[in-house]
C-alpha positions as CSV (number, residue, x, y, z in Angstrom):
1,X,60.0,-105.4,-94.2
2,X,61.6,-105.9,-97.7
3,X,64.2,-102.9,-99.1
4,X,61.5,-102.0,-101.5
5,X,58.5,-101.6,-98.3
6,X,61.7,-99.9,-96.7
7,X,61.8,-97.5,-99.2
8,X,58.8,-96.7,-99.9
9,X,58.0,-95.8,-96.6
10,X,60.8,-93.3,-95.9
11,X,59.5,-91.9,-99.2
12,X,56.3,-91.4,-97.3
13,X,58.1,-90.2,-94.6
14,X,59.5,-87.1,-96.5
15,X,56.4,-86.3,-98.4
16,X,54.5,-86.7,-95.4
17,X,56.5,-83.9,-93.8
18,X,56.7,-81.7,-96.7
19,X,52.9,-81.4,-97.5
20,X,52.4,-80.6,-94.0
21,X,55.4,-78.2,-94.2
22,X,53.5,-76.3,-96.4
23,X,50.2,-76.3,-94.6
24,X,52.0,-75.0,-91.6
25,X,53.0,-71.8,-93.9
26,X,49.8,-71.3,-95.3
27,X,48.6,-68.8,-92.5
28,X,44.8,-69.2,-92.9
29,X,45.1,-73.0,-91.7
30,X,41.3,-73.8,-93.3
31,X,42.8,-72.1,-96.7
32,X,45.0,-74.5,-96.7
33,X,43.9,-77.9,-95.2
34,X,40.8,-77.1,-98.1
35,X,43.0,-76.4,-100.5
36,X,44.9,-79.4,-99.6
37,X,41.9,-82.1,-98.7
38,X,40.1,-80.8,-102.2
39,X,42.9,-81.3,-104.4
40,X,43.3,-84.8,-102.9
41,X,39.8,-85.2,-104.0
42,X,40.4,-84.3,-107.5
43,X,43.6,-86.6,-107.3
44,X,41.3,-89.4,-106.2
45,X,38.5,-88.6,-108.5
46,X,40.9,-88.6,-111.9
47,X,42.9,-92.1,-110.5
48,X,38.9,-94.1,-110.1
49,X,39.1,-95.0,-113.8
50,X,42.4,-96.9,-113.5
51,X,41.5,-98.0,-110.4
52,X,39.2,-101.2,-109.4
53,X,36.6,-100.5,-106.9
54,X,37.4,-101.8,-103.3
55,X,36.0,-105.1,-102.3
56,X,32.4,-105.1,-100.1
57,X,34.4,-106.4,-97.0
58,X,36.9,-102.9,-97.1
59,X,34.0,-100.2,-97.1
60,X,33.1,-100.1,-93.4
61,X,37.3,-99.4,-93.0
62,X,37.0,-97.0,-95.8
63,X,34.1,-94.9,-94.7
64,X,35.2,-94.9,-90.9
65,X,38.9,-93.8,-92.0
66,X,37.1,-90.8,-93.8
67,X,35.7,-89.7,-90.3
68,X,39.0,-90.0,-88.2
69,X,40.5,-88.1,-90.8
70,X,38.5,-85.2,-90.5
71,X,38.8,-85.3,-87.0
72,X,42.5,-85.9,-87.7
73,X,42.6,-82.2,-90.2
74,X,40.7,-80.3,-87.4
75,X,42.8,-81.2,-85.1
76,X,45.8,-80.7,-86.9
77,X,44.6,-77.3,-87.7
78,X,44.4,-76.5,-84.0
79,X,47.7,-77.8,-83.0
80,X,49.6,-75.7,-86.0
81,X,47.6,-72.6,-84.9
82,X,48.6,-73.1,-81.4
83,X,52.2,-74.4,-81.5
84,X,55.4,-74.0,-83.8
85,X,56.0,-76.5,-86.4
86,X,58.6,-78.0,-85.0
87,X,56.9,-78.8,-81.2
88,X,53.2,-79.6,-83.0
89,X,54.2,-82.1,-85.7
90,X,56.9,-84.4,-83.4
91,X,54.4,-84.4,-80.6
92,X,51.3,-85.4,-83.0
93,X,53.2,-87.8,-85.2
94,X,55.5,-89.4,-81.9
95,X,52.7,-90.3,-80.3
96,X,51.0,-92.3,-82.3
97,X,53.6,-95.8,-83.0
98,X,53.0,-97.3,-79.6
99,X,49.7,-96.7,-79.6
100,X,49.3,-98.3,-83.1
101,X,51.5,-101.5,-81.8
102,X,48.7,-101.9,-79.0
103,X,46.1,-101.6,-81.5
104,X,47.6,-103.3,-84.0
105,X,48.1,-106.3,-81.7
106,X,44.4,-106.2,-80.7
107,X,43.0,-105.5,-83.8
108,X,45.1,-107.6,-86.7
109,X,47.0,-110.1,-84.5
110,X,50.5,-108.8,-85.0
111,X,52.5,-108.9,-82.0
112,X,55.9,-107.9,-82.9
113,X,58.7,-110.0,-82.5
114,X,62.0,-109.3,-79.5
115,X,64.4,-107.1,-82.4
116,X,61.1,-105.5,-83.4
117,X,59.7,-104.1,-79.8
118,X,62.9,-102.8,-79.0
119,X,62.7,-101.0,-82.7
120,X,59.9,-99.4,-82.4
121,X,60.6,-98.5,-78.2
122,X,63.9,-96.9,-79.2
123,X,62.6,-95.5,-82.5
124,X,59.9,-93.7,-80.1
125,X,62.2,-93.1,-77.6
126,X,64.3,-90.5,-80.4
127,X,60.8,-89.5,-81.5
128,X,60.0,-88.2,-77.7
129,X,63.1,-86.3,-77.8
130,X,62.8,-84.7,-80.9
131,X,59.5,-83.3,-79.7
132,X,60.6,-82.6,-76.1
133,X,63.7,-80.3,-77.8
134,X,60.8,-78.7,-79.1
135,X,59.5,-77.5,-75.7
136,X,63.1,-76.4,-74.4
137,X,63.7,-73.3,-72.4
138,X,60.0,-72.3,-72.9
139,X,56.5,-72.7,-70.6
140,X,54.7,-75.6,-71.9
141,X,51.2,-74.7,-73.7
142,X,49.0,-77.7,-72.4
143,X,46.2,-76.0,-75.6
144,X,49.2,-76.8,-77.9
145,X,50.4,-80.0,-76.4
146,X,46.9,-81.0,-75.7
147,X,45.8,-80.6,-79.3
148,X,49.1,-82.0,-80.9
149,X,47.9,-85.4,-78.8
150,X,45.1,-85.9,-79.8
151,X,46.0,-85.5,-83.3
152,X,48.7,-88.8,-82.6
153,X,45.2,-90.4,-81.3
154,X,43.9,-89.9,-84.7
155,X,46.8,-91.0,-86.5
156,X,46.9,-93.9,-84.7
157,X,43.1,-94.4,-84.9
158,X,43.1,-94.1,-89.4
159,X,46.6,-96.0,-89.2
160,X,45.0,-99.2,-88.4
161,X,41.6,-98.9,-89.7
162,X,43.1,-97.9,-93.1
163,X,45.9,-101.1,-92.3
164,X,42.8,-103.2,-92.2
165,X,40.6,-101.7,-94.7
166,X,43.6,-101.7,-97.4
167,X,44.2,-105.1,-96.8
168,X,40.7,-106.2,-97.3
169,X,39.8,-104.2,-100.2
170,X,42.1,-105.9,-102.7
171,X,43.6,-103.3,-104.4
172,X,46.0,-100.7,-103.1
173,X,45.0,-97.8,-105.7
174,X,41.8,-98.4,-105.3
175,X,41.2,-97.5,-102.0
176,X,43.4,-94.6,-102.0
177,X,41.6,-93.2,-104.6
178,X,37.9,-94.1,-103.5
179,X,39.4,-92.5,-99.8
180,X,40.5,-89.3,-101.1
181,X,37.3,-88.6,-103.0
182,X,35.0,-89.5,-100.1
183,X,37.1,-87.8,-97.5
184,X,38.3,-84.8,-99.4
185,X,34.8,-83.5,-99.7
186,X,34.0,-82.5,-96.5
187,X,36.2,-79.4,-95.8
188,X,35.9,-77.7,-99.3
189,X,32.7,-77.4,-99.3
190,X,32.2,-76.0,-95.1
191,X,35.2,-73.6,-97.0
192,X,32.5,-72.7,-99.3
193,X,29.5,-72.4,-97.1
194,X,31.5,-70.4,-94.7
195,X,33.1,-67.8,-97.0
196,X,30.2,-68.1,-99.6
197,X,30.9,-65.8,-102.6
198,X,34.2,-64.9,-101.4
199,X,35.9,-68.4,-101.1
200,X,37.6,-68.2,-104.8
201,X,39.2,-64.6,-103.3
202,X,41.1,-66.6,-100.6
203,X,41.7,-69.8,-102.4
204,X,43.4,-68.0,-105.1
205,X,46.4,-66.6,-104.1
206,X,47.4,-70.3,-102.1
207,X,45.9,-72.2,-105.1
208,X,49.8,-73.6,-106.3
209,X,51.0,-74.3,-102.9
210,X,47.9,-76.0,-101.7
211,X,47.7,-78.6,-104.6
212,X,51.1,-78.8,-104.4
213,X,50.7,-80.1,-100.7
214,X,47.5,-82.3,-102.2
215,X,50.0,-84.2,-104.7
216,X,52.3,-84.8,-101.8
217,X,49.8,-85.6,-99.0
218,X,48.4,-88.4,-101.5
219,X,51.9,-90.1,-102.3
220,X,52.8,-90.4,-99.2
221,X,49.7,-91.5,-98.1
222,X,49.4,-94.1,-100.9
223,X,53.2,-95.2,-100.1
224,X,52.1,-96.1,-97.0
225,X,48.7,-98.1,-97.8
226,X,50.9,-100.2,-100.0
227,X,53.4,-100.6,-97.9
228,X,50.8,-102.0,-94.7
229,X,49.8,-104.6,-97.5
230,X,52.9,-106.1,-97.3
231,X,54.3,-105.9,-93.8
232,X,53.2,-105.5,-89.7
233,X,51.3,-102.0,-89.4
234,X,53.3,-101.1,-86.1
235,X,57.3,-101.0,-88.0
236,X,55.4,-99.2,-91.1
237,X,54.1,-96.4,-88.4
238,X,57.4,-96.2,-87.0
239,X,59.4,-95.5,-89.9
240,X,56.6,-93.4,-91.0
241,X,57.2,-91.4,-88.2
242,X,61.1,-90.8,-89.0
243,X,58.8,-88.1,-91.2
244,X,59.8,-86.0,-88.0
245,X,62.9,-85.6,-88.5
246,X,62.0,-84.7,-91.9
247,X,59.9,-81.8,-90.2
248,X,62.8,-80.8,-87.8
249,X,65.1,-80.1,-90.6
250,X,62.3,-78.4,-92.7
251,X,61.5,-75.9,-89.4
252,X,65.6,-75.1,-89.1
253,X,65.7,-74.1,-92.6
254,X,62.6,-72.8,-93.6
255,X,60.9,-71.5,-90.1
256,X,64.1,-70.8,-88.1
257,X,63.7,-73.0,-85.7
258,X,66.4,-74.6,-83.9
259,X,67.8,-78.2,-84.9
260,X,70.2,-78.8,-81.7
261,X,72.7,-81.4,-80.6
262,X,69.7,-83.0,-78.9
263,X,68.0,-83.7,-82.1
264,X,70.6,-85.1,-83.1
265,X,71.0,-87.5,-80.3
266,X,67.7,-88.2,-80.6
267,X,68.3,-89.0,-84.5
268,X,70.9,-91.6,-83.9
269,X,68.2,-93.5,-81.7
270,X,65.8,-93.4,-84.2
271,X,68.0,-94.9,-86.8
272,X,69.4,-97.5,-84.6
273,X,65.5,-98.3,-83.9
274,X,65.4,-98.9,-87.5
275,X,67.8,-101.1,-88.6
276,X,66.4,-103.2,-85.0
277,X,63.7,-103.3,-87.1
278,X,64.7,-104.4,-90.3
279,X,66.5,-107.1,-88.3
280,X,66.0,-111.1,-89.6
């Protein structure tokens, strides 16, 4: 992983945690993930003509990363409407790097080195307790914890289909942009066909915030598609996942939820996961 992959990836990281900041505070959850998935479909649709179509070989990656993703929205929805912020989004987006390193090692051959396993295991490792400080001094909600899971599941699931599909597709942009406009049409229009006439009425008054959230979701995304083009998919979804801490900060100041010495702690492993890492 060069400086530049690096960077780009805690980039993602900070987008990543900021467009789903915002979801989180838009209270109708389906307001918002439609507002969200359909501007990444407009994003997608206006980047095609700059964009060269993805190679045969990527399509089967392509159109199965569309399905986990909606599986991935829905239950993301559930687990913000369920749980606080800060306990949903560590617990969905910690539990998906180990899972990716199996599946990366199954599915694409990358078996990471010594410096990297102990990386990614002590990057997790502060990822599990950021999300456990999230369940302190309170009785657990197995719905919230339950649904948070299964979202990692997800994430790991697109992770390494998109890791695979990006790769094969031979361009970066392209896929991105062909992704966004097949998977971003899906909750719009059930928005539509549940609220019918009165869909504008709700759409309206989040319309900013929830393209807002689109432009970010797509950056990061896109940061991290390029970024699994040039290095092992397990590291990338580790780093990704520093997006966590991201969220942490964002519930302290904006949701008033706690921080904690804990998350601190728990900070300084994932750093020193990190720069295992970036090790050569």
């Amino acid at each position: 992983m060069t400086p530049l992959v690096t960077g780009a990836v805690l980039l993602a990281a900070v987008t990543h945690a900021s467009w789903n900041a915002i979801a989180h505070r838009i209270t109708d959850k389906l307001t918002g993930f439609a507002l969200i998935s359909g501007g990444g479909m407009l994003i997608g649709l206006a980047l095609l003509p700059f964009a060269a179509v993805p190679a045969a070989g990527a399509w089967p990656y392509l159109l199965a990363s569309a399905a986990i993703h909606l599986a991935y929205y829905a239950l993301l929805m559930r687990s913000f409407r369920l749980g606080d912020f800060g306990q949903a989004y560590p617990i969905a987006r910690g539990s998906a790097p180990l899972l990716v390193t199996v599946l990366a090692a199954v599915f694409a051959g990358e078996v990471p080195d010594g410096w990297a396993t102990g990386g990614i295991l002590l990057s997790c490792a502060g990822l599990t307790g950021v999300a456990l400080w999230g369940l302190r001094g309170r009785r657990p909600d197995w719905a919230a914890i339950g649904a948070a899971l299964a979202t990692g599941v997800t994430i790991a699931a697109y992770t390494v289909v998109d890791g695979l599909g990006v790769r094969a597709s031979g361009s970066s942009l392209g896929y991105i942009a062909w992704l966004m406009a097949v998977q971003g049409t899906a909750l719009p229009a059930y928005f539509v066909y549940r609220h019918r006439a009165g869909a504008w009425a709700l759409l309206r008054p989040q319309a900013r915030l929830g393209l807002l959230g689109a432009v970010l979701s797509v950056t990061a995304y896109g940061l991290v598609l390029w970024a699994q083009t040039r290095a092992e998919l397990a590291p990338i979804a580790a780093l990704r996942e520093s997006s966590i801490l991201v969220g942490a900060a964002i519930g302290a100041l904006f949701f008033r939820e706690s921080f904690g010495a804990p998350r601190l702690a728990a900070a300084g492993l994932l750093v020193v996961g990190i720069g295992l890492m970036l090790h050569t």
